[in-house]
VOVO-335863 format. One record per residue (C-alpha): residue in three letters; x, z, y. Coordinates in steps of 0.05 Angstrom, whole numbers, plus 32768, in hexadecimal, padded with zeros to 4 digits. Layout:
<rs>
AlaXZY/...
</rs>
This chain:
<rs>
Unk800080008000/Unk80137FF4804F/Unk802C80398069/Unk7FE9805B8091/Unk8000804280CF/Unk7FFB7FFC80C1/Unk7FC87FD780BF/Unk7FBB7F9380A7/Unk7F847F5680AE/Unk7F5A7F5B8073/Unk7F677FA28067/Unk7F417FA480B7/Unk7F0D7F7E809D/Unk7F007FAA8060/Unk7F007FE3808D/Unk7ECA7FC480B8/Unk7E9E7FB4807A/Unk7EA880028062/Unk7E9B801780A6/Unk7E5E7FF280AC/Unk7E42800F8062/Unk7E65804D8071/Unk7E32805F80B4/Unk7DF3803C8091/Unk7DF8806F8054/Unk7E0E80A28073/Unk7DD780A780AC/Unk7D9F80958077/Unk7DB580CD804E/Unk7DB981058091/Unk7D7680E3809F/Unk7D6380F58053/Unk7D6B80B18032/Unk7D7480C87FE2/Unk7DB780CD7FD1/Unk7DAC80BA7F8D/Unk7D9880757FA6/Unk7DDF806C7FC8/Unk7DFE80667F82/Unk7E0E802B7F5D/Unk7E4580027F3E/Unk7E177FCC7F21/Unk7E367F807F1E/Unk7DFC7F5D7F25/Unk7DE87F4A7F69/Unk7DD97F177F9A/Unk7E1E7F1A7FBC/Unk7E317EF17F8B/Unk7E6F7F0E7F63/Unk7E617F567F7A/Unk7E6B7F927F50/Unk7E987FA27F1E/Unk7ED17F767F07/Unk7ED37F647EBB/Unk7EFE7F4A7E84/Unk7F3C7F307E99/Unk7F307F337EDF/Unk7F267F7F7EDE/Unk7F707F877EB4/Unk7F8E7F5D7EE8/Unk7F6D7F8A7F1C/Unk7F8B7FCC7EF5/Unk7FCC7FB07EFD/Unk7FD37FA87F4B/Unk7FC67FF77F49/Unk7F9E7FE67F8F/Unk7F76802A7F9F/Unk7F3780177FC5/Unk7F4280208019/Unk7F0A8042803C/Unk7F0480658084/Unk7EFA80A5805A/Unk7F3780AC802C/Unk7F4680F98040/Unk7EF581048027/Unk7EED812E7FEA/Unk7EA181247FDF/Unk7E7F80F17FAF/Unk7E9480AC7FB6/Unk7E59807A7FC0/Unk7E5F80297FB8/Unk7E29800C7FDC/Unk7E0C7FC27FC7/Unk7E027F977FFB/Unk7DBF7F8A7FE6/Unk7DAB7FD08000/Unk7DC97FC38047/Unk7D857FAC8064/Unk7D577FE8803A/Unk7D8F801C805C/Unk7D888007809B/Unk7D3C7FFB809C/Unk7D4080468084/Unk7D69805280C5/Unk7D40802580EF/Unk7D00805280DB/Unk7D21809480EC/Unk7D2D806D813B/Unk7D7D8087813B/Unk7DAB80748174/Unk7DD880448153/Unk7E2580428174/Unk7E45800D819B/Unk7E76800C815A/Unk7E427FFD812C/Unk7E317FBB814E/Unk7E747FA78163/Unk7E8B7FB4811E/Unk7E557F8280F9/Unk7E5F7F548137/Unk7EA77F458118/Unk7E957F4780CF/Unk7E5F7F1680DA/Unk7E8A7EEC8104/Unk7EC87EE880CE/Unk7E967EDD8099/Unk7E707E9A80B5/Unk7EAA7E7880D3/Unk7ED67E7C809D/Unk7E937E6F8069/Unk7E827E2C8095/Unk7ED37E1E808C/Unk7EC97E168043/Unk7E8B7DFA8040/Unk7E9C7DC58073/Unk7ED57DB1803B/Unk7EB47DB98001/Unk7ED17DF17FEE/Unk7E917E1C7FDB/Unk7E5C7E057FA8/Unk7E177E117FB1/Unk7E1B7E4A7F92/Unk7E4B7E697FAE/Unk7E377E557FF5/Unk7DEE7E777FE9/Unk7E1C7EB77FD9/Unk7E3A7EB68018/Unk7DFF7E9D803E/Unk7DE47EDE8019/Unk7E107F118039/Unk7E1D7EF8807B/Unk7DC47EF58081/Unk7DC67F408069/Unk7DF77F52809A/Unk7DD07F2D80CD/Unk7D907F4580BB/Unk7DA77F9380BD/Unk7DBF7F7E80FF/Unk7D7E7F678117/Unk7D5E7FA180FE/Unk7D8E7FD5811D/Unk7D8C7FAD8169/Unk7D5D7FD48183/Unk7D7C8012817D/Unk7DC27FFE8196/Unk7DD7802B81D2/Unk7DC3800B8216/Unk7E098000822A/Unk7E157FC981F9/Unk7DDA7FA08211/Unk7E057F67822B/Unk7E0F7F2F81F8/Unk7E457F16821A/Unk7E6D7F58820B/Unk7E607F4781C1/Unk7E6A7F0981B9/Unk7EB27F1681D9/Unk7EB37F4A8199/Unk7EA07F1A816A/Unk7ED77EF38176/Unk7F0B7F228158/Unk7EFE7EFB8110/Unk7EE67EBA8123/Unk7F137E7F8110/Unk7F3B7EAA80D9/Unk7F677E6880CF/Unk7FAC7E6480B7/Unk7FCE7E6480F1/Unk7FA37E77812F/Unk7F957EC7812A/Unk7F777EDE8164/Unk7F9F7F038192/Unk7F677F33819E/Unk7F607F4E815A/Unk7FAA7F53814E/Unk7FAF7F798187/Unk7F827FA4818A/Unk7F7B7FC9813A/Unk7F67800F8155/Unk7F267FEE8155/Unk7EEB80228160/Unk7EC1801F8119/Unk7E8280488113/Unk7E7F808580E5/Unk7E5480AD80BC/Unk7E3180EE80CD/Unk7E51813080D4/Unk7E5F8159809C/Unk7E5981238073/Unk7E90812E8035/Unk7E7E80E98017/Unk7EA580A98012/Unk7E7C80668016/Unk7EA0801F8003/Unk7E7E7FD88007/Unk7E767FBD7FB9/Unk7EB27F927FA1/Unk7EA47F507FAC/Unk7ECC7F1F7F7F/Unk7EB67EE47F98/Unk7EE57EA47F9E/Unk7EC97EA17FEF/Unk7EE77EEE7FF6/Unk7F237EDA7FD0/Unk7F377EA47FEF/Unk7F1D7EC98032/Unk7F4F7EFF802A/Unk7F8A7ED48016/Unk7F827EAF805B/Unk7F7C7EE98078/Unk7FC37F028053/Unk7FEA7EC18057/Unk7FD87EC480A7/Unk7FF37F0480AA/Unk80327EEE8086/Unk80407EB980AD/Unk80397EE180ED/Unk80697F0E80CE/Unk80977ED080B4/Unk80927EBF8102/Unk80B37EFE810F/Unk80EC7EF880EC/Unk80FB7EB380F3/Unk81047ED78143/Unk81337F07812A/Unk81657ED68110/Unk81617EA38148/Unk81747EE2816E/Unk81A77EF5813F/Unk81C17EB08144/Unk81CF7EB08187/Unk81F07EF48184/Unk81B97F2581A1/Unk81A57F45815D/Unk81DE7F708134/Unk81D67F5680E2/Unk81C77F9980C4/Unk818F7FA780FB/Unk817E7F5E80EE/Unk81797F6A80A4/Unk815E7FA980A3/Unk81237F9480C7/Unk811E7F57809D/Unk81197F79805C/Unk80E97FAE807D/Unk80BF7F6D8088/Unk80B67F56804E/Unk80B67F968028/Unk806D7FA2805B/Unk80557F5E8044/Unk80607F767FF9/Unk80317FB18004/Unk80037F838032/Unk7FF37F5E7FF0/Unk7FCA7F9A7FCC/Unk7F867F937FEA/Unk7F867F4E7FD4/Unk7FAB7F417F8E/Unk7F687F5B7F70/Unk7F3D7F2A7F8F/Unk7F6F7EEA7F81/Unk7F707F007F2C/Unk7F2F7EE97F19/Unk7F377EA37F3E/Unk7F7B7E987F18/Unk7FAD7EC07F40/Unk7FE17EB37F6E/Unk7FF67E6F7F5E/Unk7FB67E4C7F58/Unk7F937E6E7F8F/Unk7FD77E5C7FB2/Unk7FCB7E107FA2/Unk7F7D7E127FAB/Unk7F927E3D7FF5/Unk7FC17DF78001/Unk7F897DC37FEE/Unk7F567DE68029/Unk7F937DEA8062/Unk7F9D7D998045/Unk7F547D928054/Unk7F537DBC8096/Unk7F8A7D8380AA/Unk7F657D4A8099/Unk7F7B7D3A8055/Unk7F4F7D148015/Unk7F547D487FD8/Unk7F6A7D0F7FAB/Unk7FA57D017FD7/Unk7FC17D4A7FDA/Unk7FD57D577F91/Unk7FF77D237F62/Unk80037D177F18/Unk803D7D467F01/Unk807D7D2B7EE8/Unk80947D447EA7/Unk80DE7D537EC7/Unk80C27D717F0A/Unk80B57DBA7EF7/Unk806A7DA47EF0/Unk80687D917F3E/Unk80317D6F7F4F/Unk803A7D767F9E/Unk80387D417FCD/Unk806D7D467FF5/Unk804D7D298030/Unk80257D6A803A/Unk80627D97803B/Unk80607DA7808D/Unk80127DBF8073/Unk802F7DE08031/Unk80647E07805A/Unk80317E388075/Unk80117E40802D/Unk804D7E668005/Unk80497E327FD6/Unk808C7E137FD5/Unk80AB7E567FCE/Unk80727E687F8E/Unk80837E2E7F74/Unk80CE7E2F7F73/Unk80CA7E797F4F/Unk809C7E647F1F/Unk80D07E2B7F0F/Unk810D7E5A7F06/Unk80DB7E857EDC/Unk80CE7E547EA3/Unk811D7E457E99/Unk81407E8B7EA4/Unk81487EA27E5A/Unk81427EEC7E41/Unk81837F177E55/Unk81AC7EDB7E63/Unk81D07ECE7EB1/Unk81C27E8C7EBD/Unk81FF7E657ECC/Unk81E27E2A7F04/Unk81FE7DEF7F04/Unk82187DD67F42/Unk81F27D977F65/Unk81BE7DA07F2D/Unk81867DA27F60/Unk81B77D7A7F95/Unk81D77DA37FCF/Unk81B97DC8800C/Unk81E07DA18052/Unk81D37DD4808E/Unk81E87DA480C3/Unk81B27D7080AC/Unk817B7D6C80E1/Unk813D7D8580B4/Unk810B7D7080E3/Unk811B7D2A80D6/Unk81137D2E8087/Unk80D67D1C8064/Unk80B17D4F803D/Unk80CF7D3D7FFC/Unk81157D4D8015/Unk81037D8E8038/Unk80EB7D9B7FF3/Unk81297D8F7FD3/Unk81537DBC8009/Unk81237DF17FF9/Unk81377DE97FAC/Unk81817DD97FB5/Unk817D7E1D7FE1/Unk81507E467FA8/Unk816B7E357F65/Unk81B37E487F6D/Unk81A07E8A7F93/Unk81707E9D7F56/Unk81AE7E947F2F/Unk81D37EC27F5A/Unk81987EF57F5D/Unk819B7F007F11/Unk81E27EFD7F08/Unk81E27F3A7F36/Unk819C7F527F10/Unk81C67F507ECC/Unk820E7F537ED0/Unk82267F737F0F/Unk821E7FC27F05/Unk82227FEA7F46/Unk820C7FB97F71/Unk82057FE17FB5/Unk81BB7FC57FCE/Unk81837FAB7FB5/Unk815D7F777FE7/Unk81157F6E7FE9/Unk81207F297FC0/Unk81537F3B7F8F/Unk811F7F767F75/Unk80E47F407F72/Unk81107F1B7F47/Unk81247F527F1A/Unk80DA7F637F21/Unk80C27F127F0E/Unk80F87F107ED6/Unk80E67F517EB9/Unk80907F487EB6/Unk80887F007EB4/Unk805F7F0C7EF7/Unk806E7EEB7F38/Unk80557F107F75/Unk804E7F057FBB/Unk80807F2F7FCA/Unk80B67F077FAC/Unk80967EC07FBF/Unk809A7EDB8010/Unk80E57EF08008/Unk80F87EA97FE8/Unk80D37E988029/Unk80F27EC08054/Unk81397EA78033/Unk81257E638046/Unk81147E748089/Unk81537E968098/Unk81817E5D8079/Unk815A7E2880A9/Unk81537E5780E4/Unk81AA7E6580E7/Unk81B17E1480D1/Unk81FE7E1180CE/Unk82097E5C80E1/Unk81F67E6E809F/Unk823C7E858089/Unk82317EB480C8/Unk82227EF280AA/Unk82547EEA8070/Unk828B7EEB809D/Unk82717F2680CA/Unk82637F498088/Unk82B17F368075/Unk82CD7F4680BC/Unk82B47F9080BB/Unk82B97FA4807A/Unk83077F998078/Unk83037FC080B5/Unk82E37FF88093/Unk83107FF08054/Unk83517FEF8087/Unk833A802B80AD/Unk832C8059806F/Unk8373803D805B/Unk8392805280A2/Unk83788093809A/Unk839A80A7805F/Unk83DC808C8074/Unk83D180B980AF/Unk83B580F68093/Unk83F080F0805C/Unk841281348070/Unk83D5815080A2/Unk83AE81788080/Unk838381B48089/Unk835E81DE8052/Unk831A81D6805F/Unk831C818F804E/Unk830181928009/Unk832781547FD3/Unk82E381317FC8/Unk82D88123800E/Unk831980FE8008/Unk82F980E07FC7/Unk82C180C77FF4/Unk82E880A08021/Unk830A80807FE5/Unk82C6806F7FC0/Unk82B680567FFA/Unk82F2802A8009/Unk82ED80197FB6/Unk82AA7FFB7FC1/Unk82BF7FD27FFC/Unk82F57FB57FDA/Unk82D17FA27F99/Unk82A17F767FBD/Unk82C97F567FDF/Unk82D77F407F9D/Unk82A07F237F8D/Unk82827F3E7F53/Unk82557F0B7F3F/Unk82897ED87F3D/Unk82B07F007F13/Unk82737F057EDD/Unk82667EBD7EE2/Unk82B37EAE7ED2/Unk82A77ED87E93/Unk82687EB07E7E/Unk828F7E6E7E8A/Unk82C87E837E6C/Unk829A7E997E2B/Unk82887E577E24/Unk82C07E317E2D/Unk82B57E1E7E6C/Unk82DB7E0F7EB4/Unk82B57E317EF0/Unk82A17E0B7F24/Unk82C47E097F65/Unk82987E297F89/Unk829A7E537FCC/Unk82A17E9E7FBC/Unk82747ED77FD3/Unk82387EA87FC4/Unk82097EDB7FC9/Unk82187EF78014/Unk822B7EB4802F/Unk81DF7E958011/Unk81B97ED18026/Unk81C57EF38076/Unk81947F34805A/Unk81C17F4A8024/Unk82057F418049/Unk81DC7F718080/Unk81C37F9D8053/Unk82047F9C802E/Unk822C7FB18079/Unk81FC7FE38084/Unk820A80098046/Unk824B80088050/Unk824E80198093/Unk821680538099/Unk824A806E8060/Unk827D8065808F/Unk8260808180C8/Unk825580C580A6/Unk829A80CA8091/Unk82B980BE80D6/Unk828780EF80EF/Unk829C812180B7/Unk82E8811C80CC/Unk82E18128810F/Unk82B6815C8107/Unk82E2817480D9/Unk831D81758100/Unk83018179814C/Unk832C8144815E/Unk82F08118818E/Unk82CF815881AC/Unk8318817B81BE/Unk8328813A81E5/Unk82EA81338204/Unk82F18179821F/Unk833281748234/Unk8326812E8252/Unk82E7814E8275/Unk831A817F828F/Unk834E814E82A6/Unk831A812882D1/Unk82F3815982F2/Unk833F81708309/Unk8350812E8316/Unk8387812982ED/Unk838080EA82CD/Unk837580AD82F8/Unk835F808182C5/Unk8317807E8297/Unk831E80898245/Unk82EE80518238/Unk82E5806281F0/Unk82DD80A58203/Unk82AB8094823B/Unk8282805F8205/Unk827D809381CE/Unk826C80CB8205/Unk823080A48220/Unk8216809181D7/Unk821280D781C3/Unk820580F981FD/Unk821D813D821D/Unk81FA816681EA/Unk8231815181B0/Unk8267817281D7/Unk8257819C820A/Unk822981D681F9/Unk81EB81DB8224/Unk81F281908239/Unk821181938271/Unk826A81868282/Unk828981C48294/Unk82A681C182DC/Unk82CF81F082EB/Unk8307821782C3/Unk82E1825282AC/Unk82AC8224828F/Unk82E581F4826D/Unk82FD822D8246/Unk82BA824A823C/Unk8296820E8221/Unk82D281F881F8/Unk82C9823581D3/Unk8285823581CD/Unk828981F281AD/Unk82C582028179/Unk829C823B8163/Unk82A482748189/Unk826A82AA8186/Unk824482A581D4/Unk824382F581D3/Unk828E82F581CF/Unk829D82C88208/Unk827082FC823B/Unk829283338262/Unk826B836C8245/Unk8279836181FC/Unk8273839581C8/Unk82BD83A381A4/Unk82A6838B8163/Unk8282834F817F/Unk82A083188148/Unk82C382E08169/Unk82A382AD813F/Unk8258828B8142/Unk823182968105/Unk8220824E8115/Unk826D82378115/Unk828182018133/Unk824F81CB8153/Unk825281818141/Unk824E81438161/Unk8206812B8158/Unk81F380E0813E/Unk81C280C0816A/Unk81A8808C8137/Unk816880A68120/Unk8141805E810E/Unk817A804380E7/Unk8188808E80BF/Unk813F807F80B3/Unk816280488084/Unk819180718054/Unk816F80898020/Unk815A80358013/Unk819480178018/Unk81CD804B8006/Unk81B8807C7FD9/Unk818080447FC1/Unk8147806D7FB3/Unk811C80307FB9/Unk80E8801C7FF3/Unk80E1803D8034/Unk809F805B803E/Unk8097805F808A/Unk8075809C80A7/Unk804A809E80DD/Unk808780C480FD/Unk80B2809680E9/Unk808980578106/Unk80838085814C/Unk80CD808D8149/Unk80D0803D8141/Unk80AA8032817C/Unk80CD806281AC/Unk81118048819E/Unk8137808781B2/Unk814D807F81F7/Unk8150803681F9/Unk8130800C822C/Unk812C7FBC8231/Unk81677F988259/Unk81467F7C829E/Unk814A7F368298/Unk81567F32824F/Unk81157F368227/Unk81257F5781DF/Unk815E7F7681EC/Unk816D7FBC81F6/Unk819C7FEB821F/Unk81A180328222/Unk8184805A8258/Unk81C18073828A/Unk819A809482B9/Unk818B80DD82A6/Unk814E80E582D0/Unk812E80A982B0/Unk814480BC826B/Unk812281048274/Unk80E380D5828E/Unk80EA80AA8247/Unk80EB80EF821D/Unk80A981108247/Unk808880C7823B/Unk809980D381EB/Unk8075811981F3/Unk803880FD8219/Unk803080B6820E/Unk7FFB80878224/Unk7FF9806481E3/Unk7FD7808381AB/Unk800E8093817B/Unk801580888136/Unk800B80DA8124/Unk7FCD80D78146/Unk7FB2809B8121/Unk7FC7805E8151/Unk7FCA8024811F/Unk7FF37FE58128/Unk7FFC7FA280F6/Unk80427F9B80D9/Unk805A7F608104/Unk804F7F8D813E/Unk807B7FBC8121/Unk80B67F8D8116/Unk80C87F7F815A/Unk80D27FC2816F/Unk80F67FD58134/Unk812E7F9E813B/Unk81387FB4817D/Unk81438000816A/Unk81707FF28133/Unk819E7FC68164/Unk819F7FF381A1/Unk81B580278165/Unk81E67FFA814F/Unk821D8014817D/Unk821E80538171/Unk8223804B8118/Unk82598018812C/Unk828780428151/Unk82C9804C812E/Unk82C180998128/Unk8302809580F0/Unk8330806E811B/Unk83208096815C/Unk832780D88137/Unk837280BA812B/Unk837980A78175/Unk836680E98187/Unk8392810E8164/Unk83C580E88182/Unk83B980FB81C5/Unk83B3814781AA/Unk83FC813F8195/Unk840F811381D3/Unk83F3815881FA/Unk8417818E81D0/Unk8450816481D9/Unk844681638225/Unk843981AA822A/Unk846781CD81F5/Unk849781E38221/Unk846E82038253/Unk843D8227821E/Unk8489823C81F6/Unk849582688238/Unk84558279824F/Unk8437829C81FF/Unk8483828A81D5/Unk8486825C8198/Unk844982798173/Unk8419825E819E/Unk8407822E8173/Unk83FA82408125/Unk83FC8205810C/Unk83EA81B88124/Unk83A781B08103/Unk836381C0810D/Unk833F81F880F5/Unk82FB81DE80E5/Unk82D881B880A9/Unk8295819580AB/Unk826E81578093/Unk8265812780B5/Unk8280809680DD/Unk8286803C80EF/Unk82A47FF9811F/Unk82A97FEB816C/Unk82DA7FC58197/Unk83097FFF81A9/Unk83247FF881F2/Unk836580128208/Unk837880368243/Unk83B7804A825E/Unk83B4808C8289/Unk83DE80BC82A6/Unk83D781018289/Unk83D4813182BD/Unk83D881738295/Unk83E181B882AC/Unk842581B4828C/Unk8435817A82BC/Unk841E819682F5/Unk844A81D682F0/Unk848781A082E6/Unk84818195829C/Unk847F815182A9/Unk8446811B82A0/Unk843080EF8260/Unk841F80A4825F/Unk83FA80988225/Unk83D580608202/Unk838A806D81E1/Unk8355804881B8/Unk837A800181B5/Unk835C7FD88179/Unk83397F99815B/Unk82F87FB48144/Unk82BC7F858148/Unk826A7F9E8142/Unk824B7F598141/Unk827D7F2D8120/
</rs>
């Protein structure tokens, strides 16, 4: 299911149609209808398909595990299905007892009327509804009309102009593939009536299992798909051009079509008894055809024996683009040849070869086909070579778990069919970029791999004893894993399989499965580099090294002692904010506060820094040492997927709030989609009070939002976090301590006179914590004004944060 905050097209219209059953039951009954009446699961009935499913068609039901949706679901009372055929005796019932019926009411069977007979005269109009079948719809939409006539007179007087409801009836009107209207999608806190007070019951509309409300809802779901396709075809021209980072860009991808997965459960029910997926896909492709202007007899042809039974014509594929059947199609092909527990080996040019820098809006349909299957078939190759004979494999994509899913029950769903989509999309979107990704994943992962390799070198013969061996065993797992993708696992396996069968592999371009797919190289860098974001954060909290320079370079300025700006200092400083090193949030300014806050923030207890302290006040903080703070709360969101793989994300209503606020981020003026974050305090604190006491109605409170709304915003919080998980905590930590040496170097002599040679225990630090990532580290060269130099000890020129350390590849 959709997490509760999200809300999709279909899944609004079933809420409308239990909203409007839900108030006529519910007010007969507090107006002393029988409840005994309410009852009844029959399957006979004029709706035409209503009632229970049966045979077949119920076991494929079973198996979607699809709970029914109501606008009740927290009720613990009796649970009523109400037949449409007792819509008009309920609210004659009503009608008799002369109720006030809401606004909502008649709004809300406005728009179920409205869906209803436009998208019933869109089938008839093609022939796409027997006689039968169209008296079952003519049916339902005249009961719905007639329990609207008979309920008019009691509307409340403020809905009396028509031309306020007609407006409303337009939310469904048109439902066509690609024309939602803006109003509905807009606007899904909708107002829907509800039933009487202390009423403990839930009421649903019968199941209907017609083909018209099959084929109604998969309109409904492929528009919603392709809104969302829309969406992320956005993110990668953006990524393209450099705005979007690739793990934010991934991220968000695979959030996509993970919510597009779950958007499928109302409807997989409805789609079994008319054949499933695949021929409700091809009957779905025949009415757009028709919509367009096409002859039935010209859309399909004759399968070839040696075509994977493809019986397209190709001269419909602009049409069949929008459908999902390409993509079906394609899976359903590599279905019938991959053999039990075998990796396929694919032969190269089998299905010819995919050319990014032709011009694919000058190719007929039959050769955008054919790029689509040059693109597919290898990938599926690579998809189960990493399914079966790569162990460890760090992440698991949205497609490579619908094919283990496909391979494993025989089953294709629409889950799987929208990521081989969504892979298509991205290849065509990025054109001869495509390699892109591959490259930033390459670029930043030997960065990562160097840096843990630097900081062993360095910390050789620095130690200190609170630095437990497995954290060191961390950083080497870490830098292990790097390392053995990079070479390329799957290769090696299919070496072995060629090499089984006396075979030569194929000179082929390694890495096969990052370079073909832009998601799993993201996903892939943000695994590795949310592990390596912790671990700088755990050294330097472990050894102090950022906050004592930050303190000390605080001190320096405010003195005026240093006439030049530590930019790395000053970048990592404004990502985290005051509250990481100074305690209280605010930079001490004078020389009682250096020393005081210094010491608060290494640990020492608040009551022993006062004047009036006890004797046996203890020196330390029960609370020890303080931290720096990471700032990335949307992309931590993120972990538990994609490094400790615990599966899908379910996204909270917090979590979806958290989305939408995007920290304290704002939009760059002039520069629509892209984010900056806030400098000025006074408008930050005016961002935090607007979190507390929004306008909006927020997702804890029941705001609701469709999942294409929720992808821009989420793109844009991952990036703006971006910086801060890419800072290179592990290489700054290094830099750091350099200074700290460059200082006691500075200073020694001075401090040897002023407290002798044992001022100093030892030249490590004293504390031990958890706790980093990549940015382009800018050096400075400044002069160190210390208090050593200025009592004639002399001056320091130093050098700090000079590197090649790249974010966005």
């Amino acid at each position: 299911m959709l997490p509760s905050t999200l809300i999709n097209t279909y899944s609004q219209y079933k809420q409308d149609t239990n909203s409007v059953a839900t108030w006529l039951a519910s007010t007969a009954k507090a107006n002393g209808y029988p409840s005994d009446l309410l009852s009844g699961t029959s399957s006979g009935n004029k709706a035409g398909g209503g009632g229970r499913l049966k045979g077949k068609a119920r076991a494929n039901a079973k198996k979607s595990k699809a709970p029914p949706k109501t606008n009740n679901t927290s009720s613990s009372g009796p649970n009523y299905i109400i037949k449409i055929a007792d819509f008009i005796t309920l609210a004659e019932y009503v009608a008799g007892k002369s109720p006030e019926v809401p606004v909502s009411f008649r709004s809300t069977i406005d728009r179920v009327i409205a869906a209803r007979t436009a998208f019933g005269a869109q089938l008839s109009r093609h022939g796409q509804v027997d006689d039968e079948k169209d008296s079952n719809h003519q049916y339902f939409v005249g009961v719905l009309e007639k329990v609207r006539d008979v309920l008019r007179p009691f509307v409340r007087s403020r809905y009396a102009d028509d031309a306020a409801a007609d407006e409303i009836t337009n939310r469904f009107t048109g439902l066509a593939v690609y024309e939602p209207s803006e109003e509905f999608l807009n606007a899904p806190d909708v107002e829907r009536p509800v039933k009487a007070e202390k009423d403990n019951a839930t009421y649903e509309t019968e199941t209907d299992s017609s083909f018209e409300e099959a084929i109604f809802a998969l309109t409904a779901l492929i528009n919603d798909m392709n809104r969302v396709r829309a969406h992320v075809r956005w993110i990668w021209s953006n990524f393209r051009d450099g705005h979007f980072d690739l793990a934010a860009a991934a991220i968000t991808t695979n959030t996509a079509i993970d919510l597009v997965r779950n958007m499928v459960v109302d409807v997989m029910p409805l789609l079994a008894p008319h054949g499933g997926i695949g021929k409700m896909l091809q009957k779905f492709h025949l009415l757009q055809c028709l919509i367009q202007g096409w002859k039935e007899k010209d859309i399909f042809k004759e399968a070839s024996p040696d075509s994977f039974n493809d019986n397209i014509n190709y001269k419909t594929y602009d049409i069949m683009q929008g459908t999902f059947l390409v993509p079906y199609r394609m899976v359903e092909a590599f279905l019938a040849v991959v053999q039990p527990n075998q990796i396929p080996l694919y032969k190269e040019g089998m299905f010819g070869h995919y050319d990014p820098k032709v011009n694919r809006s000058k190719l007929t349909g039959q050769q955008k086909f054919e790029q689509d299957r040059a693109l597919l078939m290898p990938y599926f190759a690579e998809l189960v070579t990493v399914i079966r004979g790569v162990d460890g494999w760090p992440v698991k994509d949205e497609f490579l778990r619908g094919i283990e899913d496909v391979i494993k029950t025989k089953e294709i769903t629409f889950g799987v069919v929208f990521a081989a989509q969504t892979f298509l999309d991205i290849t065509y979107e990025l054109g001869e970029g495509i390699d892109q990704p591959f490259h930033t994943l390459v670029k930043q992962t030997t960065v990562i791999s160097n840096d843990i390799k630097a900081h062993f070198e360095f910390h050789a013969s620095l130690k200190i004893s609170n630095w437990p061996a497995q954290n060191d065993q961390w950083l080497k797992q870490l830098q292990n894993q790097v390392d053995w993708i990079g070479k390329d696992p799957p290769r090696q396996v299919q070496a072995r399989m060629y090499k089984k069968f006396g075979m030569s592999p194929p000179d082929t371009e390694s890495h096969r499965v990052f370079r073909m797919s832009p998601v799993m190289s993201g996903l892939v860098l943000y695994n590795f580099r949310q592990r390596y974001h912790e671990v700088g954060l755990t050294v330097a909290d472990a050894w102090g090294s950022i906050q004592y320079c930050q303190h000390l370079y605080n001190a320096l300025r405010k003195e005026k002692l240093v006439n030049s700006d530590w930019v790395d200092m000053d970048v990592l400083y404004a990502i985290l904010g005051e509250e990481s090193f100074f305690i209280g949030g605010e930079a001490p300014a004078t020389f009682a506060d250096y020393f005081k806050k210094f010491c608060l923030q290494m640990g020492t207890s608040a009551a022993a820094m006062t004047g009036k302290r006890r004797k046996n006040t203890p020196l330390a903080s029960n609370a020890g040492p303080r931290g720096l703070k990471s700032v990335g709360p949307v992309l931590s969101m993120f972990k538990d997927r994609y490094v400790e793989n615990t599966g899908q994300v379910d996204l909270t209503p917090e979590h979806v709030d958290q989305i939408i606020d995007m920290s304290l981020f704002e939009e760059e003026p002039g520069q629509e989609g892209l984010l900056a974050q806030i400098e000025d305090p006074a408008k930050g604190q005016e961002k935090k009070k607007q979190r507390q006491s929004p306008c909006r109605k927020k997702a804890v409170e029941g705001g609701m939002m469709t999942p294409e709304q929720l992808i821009k915003p989420l793109i844009m919080s991952l990036h703006a976090e971006t910086l801060e998980f890419a800072f290179p905590y592990l290489h700054f930590h290094r830099w750091c301590w350099r200074v700290l040496r460059a200082v006691k170097e500075s200073a020694d002599g001075l401090l040897r006179q002023l407290y002798t040679p044992a001022y100093l225990e030892r030249g490590t630090s004293c504390r031990g914590w958890w706790g980093g990532s990549s940015w382009p580290l800018v050096g400075w060269r400044g002069r160190l004004g210390s208090a050593a130099a200025a009592k004639g000890g002399g001056g320091a020129e130093w050098h700090v944060g000079a590197g090649d350390w790249e974010v966005f590849g």
